[in-house]
Backbone as CSV, one residue per row, in Angstrom:
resi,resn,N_x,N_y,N_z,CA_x,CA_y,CA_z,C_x,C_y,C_z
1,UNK,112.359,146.167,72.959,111.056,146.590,72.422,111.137,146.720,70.913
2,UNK,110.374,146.354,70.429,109.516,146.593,68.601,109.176,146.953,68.420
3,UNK,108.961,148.398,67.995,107.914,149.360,67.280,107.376,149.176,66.234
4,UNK,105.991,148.812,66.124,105.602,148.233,64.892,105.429,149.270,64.275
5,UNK,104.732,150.472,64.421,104.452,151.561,63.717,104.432,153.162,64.662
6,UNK,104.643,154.031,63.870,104.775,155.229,64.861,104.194,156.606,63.822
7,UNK,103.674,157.022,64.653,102.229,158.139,64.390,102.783,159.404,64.855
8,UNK,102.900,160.851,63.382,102.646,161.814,63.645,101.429,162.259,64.170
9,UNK,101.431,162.688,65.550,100.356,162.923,65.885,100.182,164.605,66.098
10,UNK,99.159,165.124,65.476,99.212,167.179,65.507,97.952,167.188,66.524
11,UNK,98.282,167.934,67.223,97.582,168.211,68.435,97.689,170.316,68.020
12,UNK,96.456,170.606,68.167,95.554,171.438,67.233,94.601,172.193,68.344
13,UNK,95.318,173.603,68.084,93.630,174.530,68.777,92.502,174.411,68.161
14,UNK,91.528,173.852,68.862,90.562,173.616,68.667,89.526,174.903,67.019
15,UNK,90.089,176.057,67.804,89.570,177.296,66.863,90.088,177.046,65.505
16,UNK,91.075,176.333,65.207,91.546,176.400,64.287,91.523,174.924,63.410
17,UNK,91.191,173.875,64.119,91.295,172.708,63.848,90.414,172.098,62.031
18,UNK,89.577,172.852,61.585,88.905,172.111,60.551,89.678,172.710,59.393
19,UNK,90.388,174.176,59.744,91.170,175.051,58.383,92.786,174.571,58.440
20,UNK,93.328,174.101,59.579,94.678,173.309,60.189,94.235,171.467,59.030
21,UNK,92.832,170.981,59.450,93.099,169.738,58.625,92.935,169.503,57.341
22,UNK,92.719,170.293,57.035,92.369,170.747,55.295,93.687,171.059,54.982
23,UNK,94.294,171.825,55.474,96.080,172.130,54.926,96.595,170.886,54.828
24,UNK,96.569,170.273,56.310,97.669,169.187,56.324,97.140,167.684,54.885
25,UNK,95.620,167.227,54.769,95.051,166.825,53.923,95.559,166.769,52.535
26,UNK,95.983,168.088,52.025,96.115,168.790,51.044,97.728,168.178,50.787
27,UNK,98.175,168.855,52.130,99.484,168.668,51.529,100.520,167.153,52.310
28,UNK,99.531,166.379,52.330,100.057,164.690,52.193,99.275,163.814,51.437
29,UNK,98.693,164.391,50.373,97.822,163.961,49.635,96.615,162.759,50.191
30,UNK,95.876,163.509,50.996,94.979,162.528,51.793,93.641,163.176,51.830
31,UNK,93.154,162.013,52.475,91.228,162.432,52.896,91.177,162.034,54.461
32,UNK,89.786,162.902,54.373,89.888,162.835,56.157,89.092,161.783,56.724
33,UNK,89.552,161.220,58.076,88.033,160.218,57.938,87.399,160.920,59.086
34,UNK,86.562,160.400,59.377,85.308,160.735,60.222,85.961,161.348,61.258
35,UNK,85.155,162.026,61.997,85.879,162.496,63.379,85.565,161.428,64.421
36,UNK,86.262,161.214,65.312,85.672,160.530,66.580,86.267,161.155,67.803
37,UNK,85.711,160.303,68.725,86.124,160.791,70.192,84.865,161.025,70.650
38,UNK,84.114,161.821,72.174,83.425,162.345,72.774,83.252,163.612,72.114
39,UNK,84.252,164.447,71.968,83.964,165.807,71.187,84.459,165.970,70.053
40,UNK,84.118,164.703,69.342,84.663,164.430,68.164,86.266,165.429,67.313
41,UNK,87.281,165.109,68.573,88.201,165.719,68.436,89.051,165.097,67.683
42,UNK,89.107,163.480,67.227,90.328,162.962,66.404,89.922,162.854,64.999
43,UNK,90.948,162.504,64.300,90.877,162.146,63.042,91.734,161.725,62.974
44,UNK,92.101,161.073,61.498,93.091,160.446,60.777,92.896,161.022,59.159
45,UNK,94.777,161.291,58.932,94.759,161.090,57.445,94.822,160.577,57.007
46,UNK,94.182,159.816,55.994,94.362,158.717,54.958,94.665,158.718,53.574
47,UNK,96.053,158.528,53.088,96.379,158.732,52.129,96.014,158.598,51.147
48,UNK,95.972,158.420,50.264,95.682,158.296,48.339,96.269,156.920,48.103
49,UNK,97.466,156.326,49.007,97.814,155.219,48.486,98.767,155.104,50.013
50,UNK,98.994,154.001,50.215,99.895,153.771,51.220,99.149,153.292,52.499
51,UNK,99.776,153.686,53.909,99.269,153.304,55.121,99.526,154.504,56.416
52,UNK,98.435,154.802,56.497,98.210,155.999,57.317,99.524,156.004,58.543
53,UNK,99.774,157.600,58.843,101.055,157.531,59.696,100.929,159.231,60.530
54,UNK,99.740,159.628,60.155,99.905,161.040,61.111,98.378,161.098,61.273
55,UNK,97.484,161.744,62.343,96.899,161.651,63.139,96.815,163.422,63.685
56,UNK,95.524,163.776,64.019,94.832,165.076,64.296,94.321,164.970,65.335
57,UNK,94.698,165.836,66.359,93.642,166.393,67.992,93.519,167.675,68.302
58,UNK,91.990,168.083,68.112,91.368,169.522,68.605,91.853,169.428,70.019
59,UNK,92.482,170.515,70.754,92.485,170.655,71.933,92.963,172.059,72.426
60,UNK,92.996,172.621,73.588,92.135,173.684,74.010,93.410,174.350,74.388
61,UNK,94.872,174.078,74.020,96.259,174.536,74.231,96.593,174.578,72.709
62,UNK,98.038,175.447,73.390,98.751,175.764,71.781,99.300,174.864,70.938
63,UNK,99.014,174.765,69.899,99.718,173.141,68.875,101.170,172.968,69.169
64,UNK,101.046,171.412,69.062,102.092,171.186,69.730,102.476,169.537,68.673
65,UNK,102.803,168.711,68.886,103.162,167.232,68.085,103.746,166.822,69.174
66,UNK,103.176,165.250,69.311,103.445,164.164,70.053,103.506,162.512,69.126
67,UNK,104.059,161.464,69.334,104.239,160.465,68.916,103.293,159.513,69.433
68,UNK,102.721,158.764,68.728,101.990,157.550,68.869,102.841,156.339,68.740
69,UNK,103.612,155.258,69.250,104.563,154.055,69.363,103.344,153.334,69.804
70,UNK,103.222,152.229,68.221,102.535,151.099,68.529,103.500,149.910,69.038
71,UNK,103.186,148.847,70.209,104.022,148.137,70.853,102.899,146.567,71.010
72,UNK,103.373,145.922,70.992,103.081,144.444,71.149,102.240,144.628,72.424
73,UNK,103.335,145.389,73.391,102.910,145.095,75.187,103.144,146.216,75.537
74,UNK,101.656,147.198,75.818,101.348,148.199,76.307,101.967,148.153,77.792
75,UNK,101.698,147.830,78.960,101.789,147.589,80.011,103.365,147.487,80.480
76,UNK,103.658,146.222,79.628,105.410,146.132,79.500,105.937,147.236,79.437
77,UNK,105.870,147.646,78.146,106.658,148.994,77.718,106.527,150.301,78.429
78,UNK,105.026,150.385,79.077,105.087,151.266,79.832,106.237,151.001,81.403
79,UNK,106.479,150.247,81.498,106.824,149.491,82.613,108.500,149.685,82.396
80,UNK,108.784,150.017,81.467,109.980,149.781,80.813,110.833,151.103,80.404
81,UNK,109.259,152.133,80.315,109.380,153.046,80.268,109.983,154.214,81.321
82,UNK,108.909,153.873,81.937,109.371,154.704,83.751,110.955,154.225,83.693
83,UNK,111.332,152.913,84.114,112.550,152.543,84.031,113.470,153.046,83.844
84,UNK,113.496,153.644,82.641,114.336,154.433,81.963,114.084,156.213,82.124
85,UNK,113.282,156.546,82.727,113.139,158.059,83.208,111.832,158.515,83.003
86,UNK,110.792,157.703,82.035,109.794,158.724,81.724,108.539,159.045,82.942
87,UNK,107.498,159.293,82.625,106.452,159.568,83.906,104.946,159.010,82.995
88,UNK,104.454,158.373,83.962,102.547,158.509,83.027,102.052,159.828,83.493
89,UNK,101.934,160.219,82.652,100.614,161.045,82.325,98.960,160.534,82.498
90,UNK,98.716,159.986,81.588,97.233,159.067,81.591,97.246,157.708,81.421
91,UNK,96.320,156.721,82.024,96.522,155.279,81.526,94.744,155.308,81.095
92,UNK,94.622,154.918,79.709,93.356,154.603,79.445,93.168,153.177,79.542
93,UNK,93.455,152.428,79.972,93.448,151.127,79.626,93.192,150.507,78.291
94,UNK,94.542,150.685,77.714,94.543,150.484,75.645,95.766,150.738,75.456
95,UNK,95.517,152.517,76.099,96.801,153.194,75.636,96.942,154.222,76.814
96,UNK,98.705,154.610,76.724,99.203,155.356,77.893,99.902,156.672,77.567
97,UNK,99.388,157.430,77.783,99.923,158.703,77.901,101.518,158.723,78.521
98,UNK,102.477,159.001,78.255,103.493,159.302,79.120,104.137,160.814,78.519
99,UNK,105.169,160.820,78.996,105.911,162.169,79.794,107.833,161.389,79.733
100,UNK,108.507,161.945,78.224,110.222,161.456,78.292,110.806,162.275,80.043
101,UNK,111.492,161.977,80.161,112.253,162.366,81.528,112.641,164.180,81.099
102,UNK,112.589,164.737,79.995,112.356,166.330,80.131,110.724,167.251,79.276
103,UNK,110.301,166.246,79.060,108.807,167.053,78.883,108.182,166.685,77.461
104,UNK,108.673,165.563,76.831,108.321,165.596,75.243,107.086,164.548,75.746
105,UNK,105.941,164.450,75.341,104.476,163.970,75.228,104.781,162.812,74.326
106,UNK,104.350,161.143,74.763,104.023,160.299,73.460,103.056,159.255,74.214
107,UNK,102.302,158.515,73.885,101.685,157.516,73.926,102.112,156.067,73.457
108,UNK,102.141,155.047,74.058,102.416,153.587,73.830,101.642,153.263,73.225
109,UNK,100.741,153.064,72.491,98.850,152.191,71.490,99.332,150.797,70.884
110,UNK,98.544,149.874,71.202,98.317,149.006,70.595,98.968,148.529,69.306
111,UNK,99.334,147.711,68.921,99.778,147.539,67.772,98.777,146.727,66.910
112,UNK,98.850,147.584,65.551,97.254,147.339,65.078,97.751,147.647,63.413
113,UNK,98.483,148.375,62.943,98.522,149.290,61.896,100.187,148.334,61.448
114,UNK,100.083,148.346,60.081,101.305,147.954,59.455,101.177,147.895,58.040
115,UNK,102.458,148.227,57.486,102.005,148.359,55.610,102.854,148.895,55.029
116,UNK,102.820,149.422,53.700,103.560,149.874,53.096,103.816,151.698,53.505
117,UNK,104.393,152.439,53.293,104.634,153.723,53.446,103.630,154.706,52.822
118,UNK,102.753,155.829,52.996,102.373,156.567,52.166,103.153,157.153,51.237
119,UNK,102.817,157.228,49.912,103.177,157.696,48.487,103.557,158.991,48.595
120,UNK,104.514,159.433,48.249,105.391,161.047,48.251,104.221,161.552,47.477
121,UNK,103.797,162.942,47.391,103.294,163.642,47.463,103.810,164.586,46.228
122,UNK,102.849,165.044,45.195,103.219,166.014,44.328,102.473,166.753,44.035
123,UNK,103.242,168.304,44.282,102.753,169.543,44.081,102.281,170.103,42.606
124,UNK,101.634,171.087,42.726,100.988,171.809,41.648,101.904,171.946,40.349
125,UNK,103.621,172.659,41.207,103.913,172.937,40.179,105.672,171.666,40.287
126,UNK,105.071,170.216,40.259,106.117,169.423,40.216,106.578,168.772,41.186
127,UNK,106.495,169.784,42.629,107.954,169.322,43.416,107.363,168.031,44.101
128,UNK,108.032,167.713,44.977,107.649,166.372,45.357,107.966,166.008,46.620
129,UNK,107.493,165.838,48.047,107.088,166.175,48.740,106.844,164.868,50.096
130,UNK,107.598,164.764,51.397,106.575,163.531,51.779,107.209,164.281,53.734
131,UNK,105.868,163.880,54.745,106.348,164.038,55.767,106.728,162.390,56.484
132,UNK,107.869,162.423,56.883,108.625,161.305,56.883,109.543,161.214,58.451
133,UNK,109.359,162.918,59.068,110.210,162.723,59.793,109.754,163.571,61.327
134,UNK,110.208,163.454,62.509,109.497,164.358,63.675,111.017,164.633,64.331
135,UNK,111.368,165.886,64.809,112.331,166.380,65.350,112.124,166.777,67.026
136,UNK,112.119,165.984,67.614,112.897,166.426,68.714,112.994,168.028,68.974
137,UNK,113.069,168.974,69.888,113.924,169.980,70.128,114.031,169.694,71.570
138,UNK,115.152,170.070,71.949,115.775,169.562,72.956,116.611,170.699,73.983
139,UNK,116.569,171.042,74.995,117.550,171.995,75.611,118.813,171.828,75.902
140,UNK,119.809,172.262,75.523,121.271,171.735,76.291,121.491,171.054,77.096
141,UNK,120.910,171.733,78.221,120.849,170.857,79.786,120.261,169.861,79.812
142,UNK,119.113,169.265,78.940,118.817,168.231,79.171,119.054,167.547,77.737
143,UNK,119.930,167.935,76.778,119.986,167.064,75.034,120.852,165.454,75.393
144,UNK,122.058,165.757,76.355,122.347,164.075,76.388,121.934,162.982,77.411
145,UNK,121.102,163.199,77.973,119.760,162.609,78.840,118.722,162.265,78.245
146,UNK,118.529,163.158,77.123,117.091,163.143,76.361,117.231,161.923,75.092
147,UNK,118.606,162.440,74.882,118.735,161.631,73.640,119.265,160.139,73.759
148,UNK,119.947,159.871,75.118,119.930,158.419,75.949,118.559,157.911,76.026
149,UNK,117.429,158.532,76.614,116.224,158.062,76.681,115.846,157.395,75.108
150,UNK,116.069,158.208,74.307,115.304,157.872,73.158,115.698,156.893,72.727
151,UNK,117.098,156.827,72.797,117.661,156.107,71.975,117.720,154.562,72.598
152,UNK,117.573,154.539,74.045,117.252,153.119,75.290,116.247,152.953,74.821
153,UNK,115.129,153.650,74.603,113.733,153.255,74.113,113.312,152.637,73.286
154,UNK,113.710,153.037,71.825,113.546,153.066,70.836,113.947,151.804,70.417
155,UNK,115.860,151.739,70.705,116.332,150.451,70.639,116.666,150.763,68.882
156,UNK,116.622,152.104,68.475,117.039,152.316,67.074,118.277,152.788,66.948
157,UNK,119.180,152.699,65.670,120.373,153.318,65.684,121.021,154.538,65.781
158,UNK,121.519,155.058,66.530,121.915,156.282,67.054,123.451,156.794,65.809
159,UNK,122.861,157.656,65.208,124.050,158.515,64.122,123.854,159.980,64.306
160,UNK,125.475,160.374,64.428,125.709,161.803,64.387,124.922,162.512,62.843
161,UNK,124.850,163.693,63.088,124.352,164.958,61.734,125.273,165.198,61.540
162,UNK,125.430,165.642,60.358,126.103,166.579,59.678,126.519,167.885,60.314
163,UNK,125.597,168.079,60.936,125.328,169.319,62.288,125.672,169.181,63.294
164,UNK,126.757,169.047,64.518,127.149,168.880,65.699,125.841,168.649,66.253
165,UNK,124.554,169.762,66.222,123.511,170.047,67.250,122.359,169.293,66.438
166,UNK,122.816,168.165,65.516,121.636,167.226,65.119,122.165,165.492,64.849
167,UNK,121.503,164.862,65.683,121.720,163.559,65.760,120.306,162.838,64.909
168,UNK,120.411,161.445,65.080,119.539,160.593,64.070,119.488,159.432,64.725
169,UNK,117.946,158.914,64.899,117.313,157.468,65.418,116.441,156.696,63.851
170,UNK,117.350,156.007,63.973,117.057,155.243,62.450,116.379,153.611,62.744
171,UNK,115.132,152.752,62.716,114.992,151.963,62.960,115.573,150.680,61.580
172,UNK,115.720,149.481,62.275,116.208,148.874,61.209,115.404,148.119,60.412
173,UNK,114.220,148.459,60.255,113.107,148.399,59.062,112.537,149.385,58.703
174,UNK,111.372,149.408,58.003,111.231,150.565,57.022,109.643,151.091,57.853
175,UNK,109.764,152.237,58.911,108.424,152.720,59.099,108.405,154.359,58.670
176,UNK,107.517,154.737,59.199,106.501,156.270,58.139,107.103,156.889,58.970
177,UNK,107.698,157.158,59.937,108.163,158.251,60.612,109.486,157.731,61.746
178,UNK,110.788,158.907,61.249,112.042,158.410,62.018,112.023,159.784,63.000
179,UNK,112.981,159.839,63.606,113.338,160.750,64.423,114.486,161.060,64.170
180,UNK,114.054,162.672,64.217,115.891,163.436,64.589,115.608,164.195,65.675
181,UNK,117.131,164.346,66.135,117.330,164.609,67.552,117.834,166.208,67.536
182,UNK,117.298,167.772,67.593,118.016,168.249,67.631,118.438,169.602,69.249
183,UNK,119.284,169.675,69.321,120.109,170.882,70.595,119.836,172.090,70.517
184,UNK,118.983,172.454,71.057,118.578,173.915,70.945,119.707,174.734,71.515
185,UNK,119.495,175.927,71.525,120.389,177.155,72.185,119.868,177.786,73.517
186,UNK,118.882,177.054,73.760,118.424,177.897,74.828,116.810,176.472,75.431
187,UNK,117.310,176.559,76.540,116.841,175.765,77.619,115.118,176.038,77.902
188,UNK,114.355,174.515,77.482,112.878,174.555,77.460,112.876,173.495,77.769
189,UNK,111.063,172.970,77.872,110.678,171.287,77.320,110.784,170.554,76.438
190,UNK,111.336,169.412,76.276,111.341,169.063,75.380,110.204,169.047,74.459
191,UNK,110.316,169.508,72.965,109.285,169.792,72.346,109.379,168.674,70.628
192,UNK,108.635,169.014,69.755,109.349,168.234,68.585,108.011,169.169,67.461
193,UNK,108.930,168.981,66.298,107.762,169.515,65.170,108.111,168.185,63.676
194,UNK,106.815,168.664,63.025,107.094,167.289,61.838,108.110,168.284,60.694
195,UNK,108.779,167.242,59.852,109.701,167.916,58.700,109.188,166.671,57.779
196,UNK,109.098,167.561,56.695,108.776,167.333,55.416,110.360,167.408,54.493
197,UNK,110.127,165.897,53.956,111.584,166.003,52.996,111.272,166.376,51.637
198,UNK,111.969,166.911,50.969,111.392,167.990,49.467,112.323,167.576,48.954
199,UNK,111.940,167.950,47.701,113.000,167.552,46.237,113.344,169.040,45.672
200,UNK,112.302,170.063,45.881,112.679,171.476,45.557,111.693,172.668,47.006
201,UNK,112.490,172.434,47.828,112.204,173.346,49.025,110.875,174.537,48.715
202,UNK,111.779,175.411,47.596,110.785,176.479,47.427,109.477,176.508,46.516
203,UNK,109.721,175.707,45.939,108.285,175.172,45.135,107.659,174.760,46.229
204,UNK,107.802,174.197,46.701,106.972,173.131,47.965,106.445,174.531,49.141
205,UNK,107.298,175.258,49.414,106.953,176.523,50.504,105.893,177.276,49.443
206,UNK,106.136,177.720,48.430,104.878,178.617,47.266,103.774,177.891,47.892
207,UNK,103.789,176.813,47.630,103.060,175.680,47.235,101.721,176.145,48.827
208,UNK,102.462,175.136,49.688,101.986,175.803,51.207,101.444,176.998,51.256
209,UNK,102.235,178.120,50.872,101.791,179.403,51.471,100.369,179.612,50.734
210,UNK,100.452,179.200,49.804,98.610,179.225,48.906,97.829,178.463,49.826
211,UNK,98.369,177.993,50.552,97.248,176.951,51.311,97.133,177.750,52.948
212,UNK,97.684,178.578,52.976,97.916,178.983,54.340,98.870,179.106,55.181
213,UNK,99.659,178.631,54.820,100.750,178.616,55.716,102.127,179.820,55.346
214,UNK,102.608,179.867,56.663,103.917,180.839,56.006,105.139,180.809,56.653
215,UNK,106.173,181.230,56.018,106.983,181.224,56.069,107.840,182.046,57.092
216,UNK,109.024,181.385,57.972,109.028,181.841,59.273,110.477,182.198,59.190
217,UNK,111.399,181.241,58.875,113.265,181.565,58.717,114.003,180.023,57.719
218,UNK,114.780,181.085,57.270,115.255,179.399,56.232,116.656,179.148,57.190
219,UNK,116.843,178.165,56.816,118.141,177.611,57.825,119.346,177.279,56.618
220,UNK,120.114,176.078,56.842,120.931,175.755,55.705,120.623,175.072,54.988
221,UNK,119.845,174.075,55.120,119.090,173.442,54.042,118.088,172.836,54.641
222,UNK,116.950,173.767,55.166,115.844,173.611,55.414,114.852,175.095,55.651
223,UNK,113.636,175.167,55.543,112.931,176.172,55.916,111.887,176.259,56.753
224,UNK,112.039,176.963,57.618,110.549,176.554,58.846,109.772,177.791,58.415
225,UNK,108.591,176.764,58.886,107.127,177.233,57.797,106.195,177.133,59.607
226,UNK,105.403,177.734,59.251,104.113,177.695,60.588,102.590,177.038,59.716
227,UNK,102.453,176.371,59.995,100.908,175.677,59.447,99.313,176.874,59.874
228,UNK,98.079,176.605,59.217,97.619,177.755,59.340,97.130,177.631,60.726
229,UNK,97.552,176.677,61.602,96.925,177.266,63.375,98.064,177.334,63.919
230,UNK,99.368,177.808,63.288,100.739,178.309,64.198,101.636,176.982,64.629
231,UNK,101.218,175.368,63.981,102.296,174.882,64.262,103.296,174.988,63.348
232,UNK,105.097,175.074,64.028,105.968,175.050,63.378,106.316,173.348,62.767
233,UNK,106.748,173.880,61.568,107.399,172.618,61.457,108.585,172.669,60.074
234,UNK,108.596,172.462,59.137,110.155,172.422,58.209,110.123,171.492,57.276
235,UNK,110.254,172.427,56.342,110.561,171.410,54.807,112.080,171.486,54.858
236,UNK,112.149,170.303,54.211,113.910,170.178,54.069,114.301,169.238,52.935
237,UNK,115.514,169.759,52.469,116.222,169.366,51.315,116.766,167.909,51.386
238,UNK,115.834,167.103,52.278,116.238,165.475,52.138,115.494,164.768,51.190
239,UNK,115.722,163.964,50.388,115.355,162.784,49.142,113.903,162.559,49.893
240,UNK,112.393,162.615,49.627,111.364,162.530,49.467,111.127,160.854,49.498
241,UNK,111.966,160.565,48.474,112.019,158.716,48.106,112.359,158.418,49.231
């Protein structure tokens, strides 16, 4: 399989959804486009320069992030998918909801979208800024199952972290969003949040917290931040470029 392109997708309490897309807007230097859907629950960000790569859904559960994998052959891949452990969820006939073999949410869509990267992002006071990456969290019991799936899937290169309890899916061309893989301490669904790579962490967190968001625990070289409708997610001290 070929992944032509792959979509942060923020899935958003509804109550919170128009003050949640104004943050995220803000801080990937973008505009919003129209809403669509039936209850005009989606959107898209569209950058200032580049080619759109993260994606907004009002919905009536707690925020959460799921992946959009655009594919040549919907049907195939779904097909290819099960195979390898996952479950459908929904088939719209377009695009397919599925279910990894321990609980992480993504969709197969069309392949439609391709381009250059959106433009790093600069803050008020300098720093510089881009979301580039979606993490995985993973339970023990299920991290080397989970991370076989991904990595059969994906068909991207599998590298250890720096971190025993963080691995890396690297594709071998250049798209808007990679994956890291990381091992929690304690046994859930598989879940994932977006990370933002920074050039100066705490400028970039100031930066946020004026916008709403705050600050939750710093790690070793990263800081998890909550967005203003409670999703987690993490700036981190990786090259922006």
């Amino acid at each position: 399989m070929t992944i032509r392109w792959v979509w942060a997708f923020l899935d958003t309490p509804a109550a919170r959804f128009d003050e949640s897309a104004e943050f995220w807007r803000t801080v990937t230097g973008s505009t919003l486009s129209a809403k669509r859907g039936d209850n005009d629950e989606f959107l898209t960000l569209l950058p200032d320069s580049g080619t759109p790569s993260v994606k907004m859904q009002a919905v009536p559960h707690d925020p959460r992030v799921h992946l959009d994998l655009d594919v040549d052959d919907v049907p195939a891949e779904v097909e290819r998918a099960v195979k390898l452990g996952a479950t459908v969820v929904f088939d719209n006939h377009g695009y397919t909801v599925m279910r990894s073999p321990h609980g992480m949410i993504f969709c197969f869509t069309p392949a439609s979208t391709a381009g250059p990267v959106a433009a790093v992002v600069t803050g008020p006071e300098g720093d510089r800024s881009r979301l580039d990456q979606v993490c995985l969290d993973i339970g023990p019991a299920d991290h080397r199952d989970e991370v076989r799936f991904w990595t059969e899937l994906t068909g991207w290169r599998w590298t250890p972290g720096t971190l025993p309890e963080y691995s890396r899916l690297t594709p071998d061309f250049e798209l808007p969003v990679k994956l890291l893989l990381q091992r929690l301490d304690q046994d859930r669904p598989t879940g994932a949040h977006p990370d933002l790579a920074c050039d100066d962490i705490d400028k970039t967190a100031a930066w946020h917290e004026k916008l709403g968001a705050l600050r939750v625990r710093r790690g070793r070289e990263w800081l998890v931040m909550t967005d203003p409708a409670g999703q987690h997610y993490c700036l981190t001290g990786r090259d922006p470029d």
